[in-house]
C-alpha positions as MATLAB code, in Angstrom:
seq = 'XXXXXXXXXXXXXXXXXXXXXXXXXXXXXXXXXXXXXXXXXXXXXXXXXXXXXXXXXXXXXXXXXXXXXXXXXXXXXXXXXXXXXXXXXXXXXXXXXXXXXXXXXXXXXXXXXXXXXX';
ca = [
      -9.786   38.486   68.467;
     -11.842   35.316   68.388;
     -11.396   31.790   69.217;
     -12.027   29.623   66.351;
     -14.213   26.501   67.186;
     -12.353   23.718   67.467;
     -14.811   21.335   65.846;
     -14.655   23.773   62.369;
     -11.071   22.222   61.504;
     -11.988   18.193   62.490;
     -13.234   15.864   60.093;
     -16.549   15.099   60.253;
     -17.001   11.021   59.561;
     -21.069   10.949   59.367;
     -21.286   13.905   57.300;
     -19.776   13.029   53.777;
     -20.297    9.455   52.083;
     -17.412    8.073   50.152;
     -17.633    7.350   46.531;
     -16.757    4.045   45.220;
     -16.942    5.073   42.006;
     -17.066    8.613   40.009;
     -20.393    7.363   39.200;
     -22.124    6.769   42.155;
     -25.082    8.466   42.668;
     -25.720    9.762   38.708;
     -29.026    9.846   37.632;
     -29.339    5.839   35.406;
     -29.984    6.482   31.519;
     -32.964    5.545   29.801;
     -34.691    4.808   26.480;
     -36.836    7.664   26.196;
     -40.465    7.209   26.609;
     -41.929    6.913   22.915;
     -45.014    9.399   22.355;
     -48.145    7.370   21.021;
     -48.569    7.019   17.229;
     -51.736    9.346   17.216;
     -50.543   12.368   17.083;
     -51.912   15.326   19.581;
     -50.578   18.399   17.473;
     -50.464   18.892   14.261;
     -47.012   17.934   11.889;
     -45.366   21.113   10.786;
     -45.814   21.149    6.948;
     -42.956   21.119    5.088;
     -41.718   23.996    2.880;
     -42.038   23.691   -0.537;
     -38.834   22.746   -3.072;
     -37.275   26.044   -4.747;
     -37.310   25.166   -8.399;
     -33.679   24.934  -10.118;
     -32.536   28.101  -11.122;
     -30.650   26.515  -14.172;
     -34.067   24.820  -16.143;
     -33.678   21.999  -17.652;
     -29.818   22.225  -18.825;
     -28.538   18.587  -19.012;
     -25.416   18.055  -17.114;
     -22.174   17.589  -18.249;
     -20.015   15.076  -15.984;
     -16.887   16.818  -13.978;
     -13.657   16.119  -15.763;
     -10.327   16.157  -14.086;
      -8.355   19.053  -14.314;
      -5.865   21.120  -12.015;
      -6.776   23.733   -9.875;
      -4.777   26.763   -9.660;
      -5.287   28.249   -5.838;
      -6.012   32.020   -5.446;
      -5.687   34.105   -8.431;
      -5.677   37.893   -7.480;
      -7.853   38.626  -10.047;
     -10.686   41.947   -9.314;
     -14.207   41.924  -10.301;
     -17.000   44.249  -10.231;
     -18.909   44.527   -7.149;
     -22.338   43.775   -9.027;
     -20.452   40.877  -10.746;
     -19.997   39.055   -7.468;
     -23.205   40.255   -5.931;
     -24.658   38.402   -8.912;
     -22.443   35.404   -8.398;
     -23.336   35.001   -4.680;
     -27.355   35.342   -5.249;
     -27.181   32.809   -7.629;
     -24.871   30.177   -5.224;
     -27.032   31.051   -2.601;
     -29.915   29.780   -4.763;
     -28.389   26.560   -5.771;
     -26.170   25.673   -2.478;
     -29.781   23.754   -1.458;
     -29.682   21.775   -4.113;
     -27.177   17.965   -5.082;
     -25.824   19.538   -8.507;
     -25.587   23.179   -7.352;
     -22.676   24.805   -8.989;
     -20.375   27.014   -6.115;
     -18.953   30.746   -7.464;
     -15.740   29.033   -8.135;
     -17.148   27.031  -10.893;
     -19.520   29.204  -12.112;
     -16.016   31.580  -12.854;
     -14.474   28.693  -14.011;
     -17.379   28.143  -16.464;
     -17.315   31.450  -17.803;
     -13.879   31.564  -18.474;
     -13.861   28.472  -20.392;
     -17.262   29.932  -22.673;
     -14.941   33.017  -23.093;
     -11.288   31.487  -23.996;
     -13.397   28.848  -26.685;
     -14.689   32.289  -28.443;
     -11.516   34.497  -28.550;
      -8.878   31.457  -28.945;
      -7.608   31.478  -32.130;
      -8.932   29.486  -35.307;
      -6.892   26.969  -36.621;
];
Protein backbone atom coordinates (compact mmCIF):
# COMPACT_ATOMS: atom_id res chain seq x y z
CA UNK A 1 0.00 0.00 0.00
CA UNK A 2 1.29 3.54 -0.30
CA UNK A 3 2.23 6.27 1.94
CA UNK A 4 0.29 9.29 1.30
CA UNK A 5 2.43 12.55 1.22
CA UNK A 6 2.14 14.30 4.07
CA UNK A 7 2.18 17.75 2.52
CA UNK A 8 -1.23 16.61 0.24
CA UNK A 9 -3.49 17.03 3.51
CA UNK A 10 -1.71 20.62 4.92
CA UNK A 11 -2.93 23.85 4.03
CA UNK A 12 -1.12 25.61 1.74
CA UNK A 13 -1.02 29.60 2.92
CA UNK A 14 0.75 31.11 -0.43
CA UNK A 15 -1.31 29.19 -2.70
CA UNK A 16 -4.99 30.54 -2.43
CA UNK A 17 -5.79 34.42 -1.91
CA UNK A 18 -8.67 35.26 0.31
CA UNK A 19 -11.64 37.09 -0.92
CA UNK A 20 -12.79 40.14 0.75
CA UNK A 21 -15.63 40.28 -1.07
CA UNK A 22 -17.75 37.79 -3.50
CA UNK A 23 -16.72 40.28 -5.96
CA UNK A 24 -13.25 40.49 -5.98
CA UNK A 25 -11.61 39.83 -8.94
CA UNK A 26 -14.92 40.11 -11.53
CA UNK A 27 -14.30 41.49 -14.66
CA UNK A 28 -15.61 45.85 -13.99
CA UNK A 29 -18.77 46.69 -16.27
CA UNK A 30 -18.74 49.07 -18.93
CA UNK A 31 -20.73 51.33 -21.27
CA UNK A 32 -20.31 49.61 -24.38
CA UNK A 33 -18.17 51.12 -26.97
CA UNK A 34 -20.67 53.02 -29.43
CA UNK A 35 -19.99 52.04 -33.25
CA UNK A 36 -19.43 55.32 -35.41
CA UNK A 37 -22.49 56.94 -37.03
CA UNK A 38 -21.28 55.95 -40.64
CA UNK A 39 -22.33 52.90 -41.06
CA UNK A 40 -19.86 49.97 -42.53
CA UNK A 41 -22.70 47.44 -43.61
CA UNK A 42 -25.62 47.95 -44.96
CA UNK A 43 -29.21 48.36 -42.63
CA UNK A 44 -31.34 45.32 -43.12
CA UNK A 45 -34.48 46.62 -44.96
CA UNK A 46 -37.45 46.25 -43.33
CA UNK A 47 -40.31 43.95 -44.44
CA UNK A 48 -43.10 45.38 -45.86
CA UNK A 49 -46.72 45.92 -43.80
CA UNK A 50 -49.32 42.97 -44.63
CA UNK A 51 -52.38 44.89 -45.66
CA UNK A 52 -55.57 44.39 -43.26
CA UNK A 53 -57.37 41.50 -44.11
CA UNK A 54 -60.73 43.21 -43.04
CA UNK A 55 -60.63 46.48 -45.81
CA UNK A 56 -61.79 49.32 -44.82
CA UNK A 57 -64.67 48.17 -42.23
CA UNK A 58 -64.99 51.02 -39.65
CA UNK A 59 -64.75 49.85 -36.16
CA UNK A 60 -67.22 49.51 -33.75
CA UNK A 61 -65.97 50.31 -30.03
CA UNK A 62 -65.91 47.08 -27.49
CA UNK A 63 -68.91 47.16 -25.24
CA UNK A 64 -69.03 45.47 -21.91
CA UNK A 65 -70.52 42.30 -21.68
CA UNK A 66 -69.95 38.91 -19.70
CA UNK A 67 -67.96 36.24 -20.78
CA UNK A 68 -69.09 32.80 -20.42
CA UNK A 69 -65.70 30.47 -20.04
CA UNK A 70 -65.47 27.25 -22.15
CA UNK A 71 -68.48 26.21 -23.94
CA UNK A 72 -68.11 22.54 -25.25
CA UNK A 73 -69.41 23.42 -28.32
CA UNK A 74 -67.83 21.21 -31.81
CA UNK A 75 -67.02 22.73 -35.03
CA UNK A 76 -65.92 21.60 -38.30
CA UNK A 77 -62.36 21.05 -38.81
CA UNK A 78 -62.28 23.46 -41.97
CA UNK A 79 -64.32 25.92 -39.81
CA UNK A 80 -61.46 26.38 -37.39
CA UNK A 81 -58.74 25.93 -39.94
CA UNK A 82 -60.43 28.99 -41.44
CA UNK A 83 -60.67 30.74 -38.11
CA UNK A 84 -56.95 30.25 -37.25
CA UNK A 85 -55.58 31.49 -40.88
CA UNK A 86 -57.43 34.42 -40.52
CA UNK A 87 -56.11 35.23 -36.57
CA UNK A 88 -52.91 34.38 -37.71
CA UNK A 89 -53.27 37.16 -40.31
CA UNK A 90 -54.48 39.81 -38.03
CA UNK A 91 -52.56 38.83 -34.58
CA UNK A 92 -49.72 41.44 -36.28
CA UNK A 93 -51.84 43.99 -36.33
CA UNK A 94 -53.42 46.82 -32.98
CA UNK A 95 -57.23 46.02 -33.88
CA UNK A 96 -56.78 42.35 -34.86
CA UNK A 97 -59.79 40.42 -33.84
CA UNK A 98 -58.64 36.79 -31.85
CA UNK A 99 -60.94 33.40 -32.86
CA UNK A 100 -62.84 34.04 -29.75
CA UNK A 101 -64.34 37.15 -31.05
CA UNK A 102 -64.54 36.40 -34.41
CA UNK A 103 -67.13 33.33 -32.89
CA UNK A 104 -68.52 35.72 -30.80
CA UNK A 105 -69.22 37.95 -33.85
CA UNK A 106 -70.82 35.41 -35.77
CA UNK A 107 -73.05 34.35 -33.29
CA UNK A 108 -74.35 37.68 -32.63
CA UNK A 109 -74.91 38.24 -36.91
CA UNK A 110 -76.75 34.84 -36.55
CA UNK A 111 -79.08 35.24 -33.24
CA UNK A 112 -80.11 39.13 -34.81
CA UNK A 113 -81.45 37.05 -38.05
CA UNK A 114 -83.31 34.04 -36.49
CA UNK A 115 -84.54 35.97 -33.15
CA UNK A 116 -87.92 36.50 -33.34
CA UNK A 117 -89.82 39.70 -34.74
CA UNK A 118 -91.63 41.65 -32.47
Amino acid sequence: MKQPRIDAFVARKNKTQELKSSLENMPVIEKPITPSKTPSAPQPVPPPVPRPVRGTVPLIPKTKRLIRQRQPFDIYEDQYQRLKKIADTEREYVNGRGMSQMVREALDNYLKEHSPKE
